[in-house]
C-alpha positions in Angstrom: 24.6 -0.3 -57.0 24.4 -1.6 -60.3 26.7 0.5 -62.8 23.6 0.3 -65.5 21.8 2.0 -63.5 24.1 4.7 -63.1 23.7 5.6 -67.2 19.7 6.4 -67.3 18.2 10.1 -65.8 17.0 9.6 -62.4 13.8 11.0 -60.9 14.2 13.3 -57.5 12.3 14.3 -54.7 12.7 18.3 -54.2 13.2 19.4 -50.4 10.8 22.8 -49.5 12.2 25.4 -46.6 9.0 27.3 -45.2 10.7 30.5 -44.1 8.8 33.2 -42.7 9.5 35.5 -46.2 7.9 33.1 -48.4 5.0 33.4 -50.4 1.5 31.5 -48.6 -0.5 28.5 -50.0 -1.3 27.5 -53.4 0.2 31.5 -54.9 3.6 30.1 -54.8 5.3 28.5 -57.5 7.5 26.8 -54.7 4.3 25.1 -53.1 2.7 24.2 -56.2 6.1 22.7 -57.7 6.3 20.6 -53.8 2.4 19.3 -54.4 3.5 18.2 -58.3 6.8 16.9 -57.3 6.1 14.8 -54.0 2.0 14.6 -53.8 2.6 17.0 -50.3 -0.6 19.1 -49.5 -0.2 22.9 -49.7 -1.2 24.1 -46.3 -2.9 27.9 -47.2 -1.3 29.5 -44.4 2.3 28.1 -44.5 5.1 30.4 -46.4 6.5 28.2 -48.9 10.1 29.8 -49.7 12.7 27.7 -51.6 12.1 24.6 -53.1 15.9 22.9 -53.2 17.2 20.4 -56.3 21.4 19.2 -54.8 22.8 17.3 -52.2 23.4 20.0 -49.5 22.4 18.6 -46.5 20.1 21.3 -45.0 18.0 20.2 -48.0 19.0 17.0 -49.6 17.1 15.6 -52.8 16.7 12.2 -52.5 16.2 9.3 -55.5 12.7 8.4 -56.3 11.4 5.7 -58.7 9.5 5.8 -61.8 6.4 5.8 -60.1 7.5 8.6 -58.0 7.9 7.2 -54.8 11.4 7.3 -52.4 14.0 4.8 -53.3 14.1 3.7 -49.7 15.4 7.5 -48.5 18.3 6.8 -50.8 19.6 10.5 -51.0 21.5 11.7 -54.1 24.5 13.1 -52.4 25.0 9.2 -51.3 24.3 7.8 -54.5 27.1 9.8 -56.2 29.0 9.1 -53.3 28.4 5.1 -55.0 28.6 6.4 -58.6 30.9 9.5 -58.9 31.6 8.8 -62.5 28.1 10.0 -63.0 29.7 13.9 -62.1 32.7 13.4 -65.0 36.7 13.3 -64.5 36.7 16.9 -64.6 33.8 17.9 -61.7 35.2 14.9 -59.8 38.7 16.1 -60.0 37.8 19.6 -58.7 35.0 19.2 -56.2 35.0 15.7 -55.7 32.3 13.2 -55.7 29.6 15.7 -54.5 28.1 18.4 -57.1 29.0 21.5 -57.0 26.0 23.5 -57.7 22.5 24.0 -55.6 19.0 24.7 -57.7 16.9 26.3 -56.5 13.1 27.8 -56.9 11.8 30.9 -54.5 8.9 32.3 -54.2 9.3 35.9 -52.1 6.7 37.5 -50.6 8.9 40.1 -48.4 11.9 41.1 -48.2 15.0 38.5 -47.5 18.1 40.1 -45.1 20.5 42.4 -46.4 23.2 39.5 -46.6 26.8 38.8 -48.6 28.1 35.6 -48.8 31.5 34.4 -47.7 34.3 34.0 -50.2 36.2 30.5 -49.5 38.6 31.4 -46.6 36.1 33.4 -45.0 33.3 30.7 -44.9 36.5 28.2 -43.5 36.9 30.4 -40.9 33.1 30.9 -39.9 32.5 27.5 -40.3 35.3 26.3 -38.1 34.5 29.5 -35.1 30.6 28.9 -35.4 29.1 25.9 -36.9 25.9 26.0 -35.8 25.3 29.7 -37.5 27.2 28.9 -40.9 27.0 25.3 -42.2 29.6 24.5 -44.8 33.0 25.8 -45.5 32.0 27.1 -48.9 32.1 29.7 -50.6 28.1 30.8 -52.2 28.1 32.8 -55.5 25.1 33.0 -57.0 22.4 33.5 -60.0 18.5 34.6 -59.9 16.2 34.0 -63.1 13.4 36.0 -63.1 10.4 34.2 -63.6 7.7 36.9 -62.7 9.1 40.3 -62.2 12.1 40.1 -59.4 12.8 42.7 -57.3 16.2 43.1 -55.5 18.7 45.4 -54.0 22.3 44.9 -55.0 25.4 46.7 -54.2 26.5 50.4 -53.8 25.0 53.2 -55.3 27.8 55.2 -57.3 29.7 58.0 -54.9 27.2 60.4 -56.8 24.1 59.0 -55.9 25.3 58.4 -52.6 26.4 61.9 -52.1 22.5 63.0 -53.1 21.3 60.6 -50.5 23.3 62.0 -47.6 22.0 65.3 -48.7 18.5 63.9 -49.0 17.9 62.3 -46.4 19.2 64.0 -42.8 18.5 60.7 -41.1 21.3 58.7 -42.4 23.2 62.1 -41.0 22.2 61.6 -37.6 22.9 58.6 -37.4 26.6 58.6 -38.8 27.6 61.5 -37.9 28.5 64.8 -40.0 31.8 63.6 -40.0 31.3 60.7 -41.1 29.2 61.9 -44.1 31.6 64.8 -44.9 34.0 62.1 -45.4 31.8 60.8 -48.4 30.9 64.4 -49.6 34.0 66.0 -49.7 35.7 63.1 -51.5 36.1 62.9 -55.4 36.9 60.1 -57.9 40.4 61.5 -58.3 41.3 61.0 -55.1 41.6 57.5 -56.0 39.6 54.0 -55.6 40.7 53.1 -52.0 39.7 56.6 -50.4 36.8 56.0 -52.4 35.9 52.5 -50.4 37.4 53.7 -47.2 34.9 56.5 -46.9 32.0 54.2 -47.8 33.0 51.5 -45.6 33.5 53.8 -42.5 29.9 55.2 -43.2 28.0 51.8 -44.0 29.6 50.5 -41.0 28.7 53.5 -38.9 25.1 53.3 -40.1 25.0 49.8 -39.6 26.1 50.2 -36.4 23.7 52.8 -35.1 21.9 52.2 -31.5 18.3 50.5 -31.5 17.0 54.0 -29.8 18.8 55.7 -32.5 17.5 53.7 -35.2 14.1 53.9 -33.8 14.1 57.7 -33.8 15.9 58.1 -37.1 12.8 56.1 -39.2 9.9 57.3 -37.0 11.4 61.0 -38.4 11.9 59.6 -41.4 8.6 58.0 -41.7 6.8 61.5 -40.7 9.1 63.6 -43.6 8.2 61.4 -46.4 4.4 61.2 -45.9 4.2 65.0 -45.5 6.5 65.2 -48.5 4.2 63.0 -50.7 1.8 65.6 -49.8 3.8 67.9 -52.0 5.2 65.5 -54.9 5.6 61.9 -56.3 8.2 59.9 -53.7 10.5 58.2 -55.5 10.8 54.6 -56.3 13.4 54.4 -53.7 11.4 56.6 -50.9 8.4 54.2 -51.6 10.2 50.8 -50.9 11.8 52.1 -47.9 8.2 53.0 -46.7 7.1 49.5 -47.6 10.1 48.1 -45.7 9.5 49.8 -42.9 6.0 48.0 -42.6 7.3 44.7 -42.9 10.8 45.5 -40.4 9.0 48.4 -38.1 12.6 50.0 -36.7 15.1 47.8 -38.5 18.4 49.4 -39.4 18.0 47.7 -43.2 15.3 49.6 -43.9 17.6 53.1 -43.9 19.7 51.3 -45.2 18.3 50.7 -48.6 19.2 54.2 -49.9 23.0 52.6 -49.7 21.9 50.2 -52.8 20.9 50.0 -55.9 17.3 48.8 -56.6 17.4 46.2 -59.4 14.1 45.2 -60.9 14.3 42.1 -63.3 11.5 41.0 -66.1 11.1 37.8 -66.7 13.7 35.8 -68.7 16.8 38.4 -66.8 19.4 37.4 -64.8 21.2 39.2 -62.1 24.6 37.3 -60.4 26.0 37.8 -57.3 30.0 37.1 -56.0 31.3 36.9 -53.0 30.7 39.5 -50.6 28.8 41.5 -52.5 25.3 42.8 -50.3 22.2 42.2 -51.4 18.5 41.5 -50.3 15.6 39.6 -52.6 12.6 41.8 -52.6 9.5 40.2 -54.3 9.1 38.0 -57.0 9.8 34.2 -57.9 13.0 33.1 -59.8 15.2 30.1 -60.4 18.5 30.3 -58.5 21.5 28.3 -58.4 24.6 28.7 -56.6 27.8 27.4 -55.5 26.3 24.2 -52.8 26.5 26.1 -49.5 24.0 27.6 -47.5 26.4 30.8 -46.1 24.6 34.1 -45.2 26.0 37.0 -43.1 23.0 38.8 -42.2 22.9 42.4 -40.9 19.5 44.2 -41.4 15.5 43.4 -42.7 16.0 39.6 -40.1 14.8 38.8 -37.2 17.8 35.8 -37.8 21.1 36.3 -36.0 23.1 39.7 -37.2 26.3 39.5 -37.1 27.3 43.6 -38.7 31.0 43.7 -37.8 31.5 40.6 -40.0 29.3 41.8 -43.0 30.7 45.0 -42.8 34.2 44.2 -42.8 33.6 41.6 -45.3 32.2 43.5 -48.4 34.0 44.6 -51.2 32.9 48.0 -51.3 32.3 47.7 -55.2 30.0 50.8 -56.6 27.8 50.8 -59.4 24.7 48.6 -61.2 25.2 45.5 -61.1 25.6 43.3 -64.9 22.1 41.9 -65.5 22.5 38.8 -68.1 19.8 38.5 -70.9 21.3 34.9 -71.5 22.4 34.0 -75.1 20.7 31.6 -77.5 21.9 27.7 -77.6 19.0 27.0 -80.1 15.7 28.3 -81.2 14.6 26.7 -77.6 16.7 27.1 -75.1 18.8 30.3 -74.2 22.3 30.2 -71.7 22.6 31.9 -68.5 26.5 31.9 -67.8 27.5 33.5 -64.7 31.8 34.3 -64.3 31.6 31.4 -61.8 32.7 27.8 -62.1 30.1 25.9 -60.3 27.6 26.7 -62.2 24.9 27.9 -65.5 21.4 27.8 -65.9 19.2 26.6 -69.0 15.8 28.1 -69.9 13.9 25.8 -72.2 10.9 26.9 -73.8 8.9 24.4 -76.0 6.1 25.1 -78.2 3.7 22.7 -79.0 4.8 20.2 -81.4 8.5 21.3 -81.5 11.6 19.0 -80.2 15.1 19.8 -78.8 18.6 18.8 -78.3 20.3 19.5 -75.0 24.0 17.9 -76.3 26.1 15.8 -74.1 28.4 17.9 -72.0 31.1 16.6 -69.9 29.2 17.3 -66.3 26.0 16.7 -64.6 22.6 18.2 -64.7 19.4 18.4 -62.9 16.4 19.5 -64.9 13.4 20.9 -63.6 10.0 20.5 -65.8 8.1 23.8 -64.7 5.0 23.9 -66.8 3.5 21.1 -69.3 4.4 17.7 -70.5 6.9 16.5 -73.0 9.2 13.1 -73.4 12.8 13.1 -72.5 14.9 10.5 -74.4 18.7 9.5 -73.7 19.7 6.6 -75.3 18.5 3.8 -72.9 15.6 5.7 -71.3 12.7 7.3 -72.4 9.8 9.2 -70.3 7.2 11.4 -70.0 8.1 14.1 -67.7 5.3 16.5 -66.3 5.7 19.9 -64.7 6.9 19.4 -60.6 9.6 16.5 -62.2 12.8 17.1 -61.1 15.6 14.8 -62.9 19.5 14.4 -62.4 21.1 13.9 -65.8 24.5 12.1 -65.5 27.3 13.6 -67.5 27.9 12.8 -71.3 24.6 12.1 -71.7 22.6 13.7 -74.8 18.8 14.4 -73.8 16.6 14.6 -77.0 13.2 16.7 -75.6 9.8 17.0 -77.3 6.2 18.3 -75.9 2.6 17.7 -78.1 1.7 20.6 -76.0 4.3 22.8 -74.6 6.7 22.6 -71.8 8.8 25.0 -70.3 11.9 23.7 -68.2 15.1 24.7 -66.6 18.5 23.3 -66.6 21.1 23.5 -63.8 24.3 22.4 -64.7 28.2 23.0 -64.4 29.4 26.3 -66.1 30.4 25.0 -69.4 33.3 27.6 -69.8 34.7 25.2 -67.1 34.0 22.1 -68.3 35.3 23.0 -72.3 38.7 24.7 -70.7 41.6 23.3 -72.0 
């Protein structure tokens, strides 16, 4: 391929995964962005979940031209592969000529699996035993913009909380055991961090690990308790999504589960990361996400995928508390940072009133930008476009993209963490 062509932005058909959580039709941003970006047609009844911007290959993007169409299926992971100057020395020194990030848009209609994600020697060794269940042999932190309000649960509860739940709710009792949960209410802070996570691991893993009958039992009683309770008083935010889980997993063990975690709810414009083996589970909501380019999951509860508990369970840190959520930081009167503690990856939010311009300065990595509402121009030095919401564009590093909009536009940026790229 011609090493001009290798200097200019370069337009990029999105790939869409329709899984069965995703929101239906034209009311998700994900279906929308796949109509704008590739001319598809939105079929009403179809979830559309994640719209994917990268080179994994469970949803590669592939190179279009300027009038939109496929470059002859010439997929981006094989056109670095041609051009890997395109990444910089320093991304192709570390990861090679493949990018190291995954961009992502979801739109969530119920809730995702309580899931972690590998760290590196883990996902090797998951990889290597069961390829057909975990993909790659990388590791999957990750990042979720809020776009609408995002709804989540994210790690442990503190021991206090946790200590209120076993008294609260008699379920989780049964189905641990009172041993088990004396273990958690007898122990203190003092007694030190690893007693701490030993007790909480040996309950999780007990509750996790509960029988099907069990289970069953344990939520129809729970079920009956909290609807004569909200007879009596206001259930709490907690009591009222378990409720509403329970609808959408009737008898799944991730639904009792949810008292174990904290319940994170993002505005629009916060961030919430996510390291390795941390638990989690997307609620509601639509946000940008990028990650480390894998596709790892270790699912154990609110799925009807493959569980596998004794690997999620001995997996997990066993971290407690709320989790940091990132308000990003300024970069000009336009565009505000989201920078995660991880390598692979930042996100840019670019918001452009009418008639206003903006620099996005030549950095020593690449990007992929995602125009999400309106129209503007995008100039480099030797190219210059209009760019209309559903346009997704890889930016080759050191390249400096000038941006202006005579109405507005709104955009997003996926790049490599800049903290990396600007270490000495």
């Amino acid at each position: 391929m011609a090493k001009a062509n290798a200097d200019k932005l370069r337009r990029l058909r999105a790939w869409v995964q329709n899984y069965d959580w995703g929101r239906c039709g034209a009311e998700a941003q994900v279906a929308r962005l796949l109509a704008l970006n590739c001319g598809a047609e939105v079929e009403p009844e179809r979830p559309y979940a994640e719209f994917w911007m990268g080179t994994h290959d469970s949803g590669p993007s592939f190179l279009a031209d300027e009038e939109g169409q496929e470059e002859e299926n010439v997929g981006l992971k094989e056109w670095i592969g041609k051009n890997p100057n395109v990444l910089g020395h320093k991304v192709l020194e570390k990861w090679g000529s493949d990018l190291p990030f995954l961009f992502k848009v979801l739109s969530v209609a119920k809730a995702l699996s309580i899931q972690a994600h590998p760290d590196k020697e883990l996902a090797k060794g998951l990889h290597k035993l069961q390829p057909n269940l975990y993909k790659d042999g990388n590791h999957k932190p990750e990042m979720a913009l809020a776009i609408t309000e995002f709804r989540a649960l994210c790690g442990f509860i503190t021991l206090e909380e946790l200590k209120g739940v076993l008294e609260d709710v008699p379920e989780i009792v049964e189905l641990v055991g009172t041993a088990s949960a004396n273990q958690v209410l007898y122990i203190d802070e003092k007694d030190g961090a690893e007693k701490v996570k030993s007790a909480l691991r040996s309950v999780f893993t007990q509750l996790m690990s509960a029988s099907k009958e069990m289970t069953t039992k344990a939520i129809s009683k729970l079920k009956s308790r909290l609807h004569m309770k909200s007879q009596l008083r206001c259930l709490t935010e907690k009591e009222q999504l378990v409720l509403h889980l329970e609808k959408q997993y009737p008898g799944d063990i991730g639904v009792i589960s949810a008292f174990f975690f904290n319940y994170v709810k993002l505005n629009p414009g916060e961030a919430l990361y996510l390291g390795a083996n941390e638990p989690h589970a997307y609620l509601s909501g639509e946000c940008i996400e990028c990650m480390a380019t894998s596709d790892n999951v270790v699912r154990a509860g609110l799925t009807p995928k493959h569980r596998d508990i004794q690997t999620l369970c001995s997996m997990l840190t066993y971290k407690q508390g709320y989790p940091e959520i990132l308000k990003g930081f300024p970069l000009s009167p336009y565009i505000t940072r989201y920078l995660p503690p991880f390598d692979e990856f930042e996100v840019d939010r670019c918001i452009l009133p009418k008639g206003a311009s903006t620099v996005f300065p030549a950095i020593p990595g690449p990007s992929i930008f995602l125009a999400f509402v309106g129209e503007g121009t995008l100039h480099t030095g030797s190219w210059n476009d209009i760019v209309t919401e559903g346009d997704v564009l890889f930016a080759p590093a050191n390249t400096e993209i000038t941006i202006s909009t005579a109405s507005e536009l709104q955009l997003y940026r996926g790049g490599v963490n800049s903290r990396f790229l600007h270490a000495l």
